[in-house]
C-alpha positions as MATLAB code, in Angstrom:
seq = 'XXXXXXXXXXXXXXXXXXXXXXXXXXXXXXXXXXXXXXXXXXXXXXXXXXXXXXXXXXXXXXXXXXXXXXXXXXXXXXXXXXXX';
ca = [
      99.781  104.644  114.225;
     101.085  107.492  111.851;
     101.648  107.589  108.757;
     104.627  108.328  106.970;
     104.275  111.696  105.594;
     101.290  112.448  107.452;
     100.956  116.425  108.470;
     100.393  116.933  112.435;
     100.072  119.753  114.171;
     102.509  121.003  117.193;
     100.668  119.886  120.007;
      98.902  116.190  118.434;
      99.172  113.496  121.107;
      98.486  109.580  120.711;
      94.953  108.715  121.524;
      96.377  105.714  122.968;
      98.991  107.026  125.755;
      99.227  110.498  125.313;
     102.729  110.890  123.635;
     104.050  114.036  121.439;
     103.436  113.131  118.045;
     105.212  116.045  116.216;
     108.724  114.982  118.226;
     111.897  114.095  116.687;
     111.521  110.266  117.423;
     108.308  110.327  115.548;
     110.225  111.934  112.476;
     111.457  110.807  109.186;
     114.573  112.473  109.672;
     115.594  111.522  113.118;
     118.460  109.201  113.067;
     120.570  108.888  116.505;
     124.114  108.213  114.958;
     123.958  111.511  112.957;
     124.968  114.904  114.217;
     122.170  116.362  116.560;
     120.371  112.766  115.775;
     118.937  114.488  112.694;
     119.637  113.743  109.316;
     118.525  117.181  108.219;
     121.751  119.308  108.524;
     119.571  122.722  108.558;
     117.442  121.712  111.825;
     118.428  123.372  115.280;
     119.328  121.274  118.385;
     116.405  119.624  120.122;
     117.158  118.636  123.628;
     114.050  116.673  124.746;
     113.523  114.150  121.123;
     110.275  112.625  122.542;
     108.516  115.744  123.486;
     106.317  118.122  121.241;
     108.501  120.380  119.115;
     108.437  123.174  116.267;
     110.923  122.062  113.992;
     110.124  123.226  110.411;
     111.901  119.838  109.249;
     109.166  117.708  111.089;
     107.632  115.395  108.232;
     105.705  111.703  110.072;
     108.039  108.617  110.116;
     105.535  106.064  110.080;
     107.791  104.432  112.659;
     105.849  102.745  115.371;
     107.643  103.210  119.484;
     109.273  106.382  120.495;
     112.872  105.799  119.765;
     112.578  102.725  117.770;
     114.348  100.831  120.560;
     112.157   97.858  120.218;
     110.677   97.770  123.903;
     107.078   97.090  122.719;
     108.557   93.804  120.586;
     110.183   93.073  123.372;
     107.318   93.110  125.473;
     105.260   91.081  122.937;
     108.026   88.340  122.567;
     108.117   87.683  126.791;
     104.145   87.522  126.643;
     104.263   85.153  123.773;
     106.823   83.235  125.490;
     104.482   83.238  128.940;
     102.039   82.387  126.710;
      99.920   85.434  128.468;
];
């Protein structure tokens, strides 16, 4: 997991499965009911949010998932149920 505020580099990936780290859904400032989904008014479009990026804006969420859509819980909620 990263921290919040934690520098990365461009091109960091997750040890565990290989995702962008330094994307927008990885970012403090990503927030998908605000213009561009970014809270930072200065940042430039970014078409693909969960892939590697150069924003100057970029600063660690701390958030863990991608878009913060829950699946993992999800996924950990039907095992627990299924007792797997």
């Amino acid at each position: 997991m990263i921290e919040a505020g934690e520098r990365l580099g461009f091109r960091e990936s997750c040890e565990g499965c290989g995702a962008d780290l330094h994307s927008c859904v990885h970012c403090a400032h990503y927030d998908p009911g605000a213009h561009n989904d970014c809270r930072e008014p200065s940042s430039e479009f970014v078409r693909e949010r969960e892939r590697n990026n150069h924003c100057d804006w970029f600063q660690a969420s701390g958030r863990e998932g991608g878009d913060g859509s829950g699946c993992d819980q999800a996924l950990n909620d039907l095992d627990a149920l299924f007792k797997k």
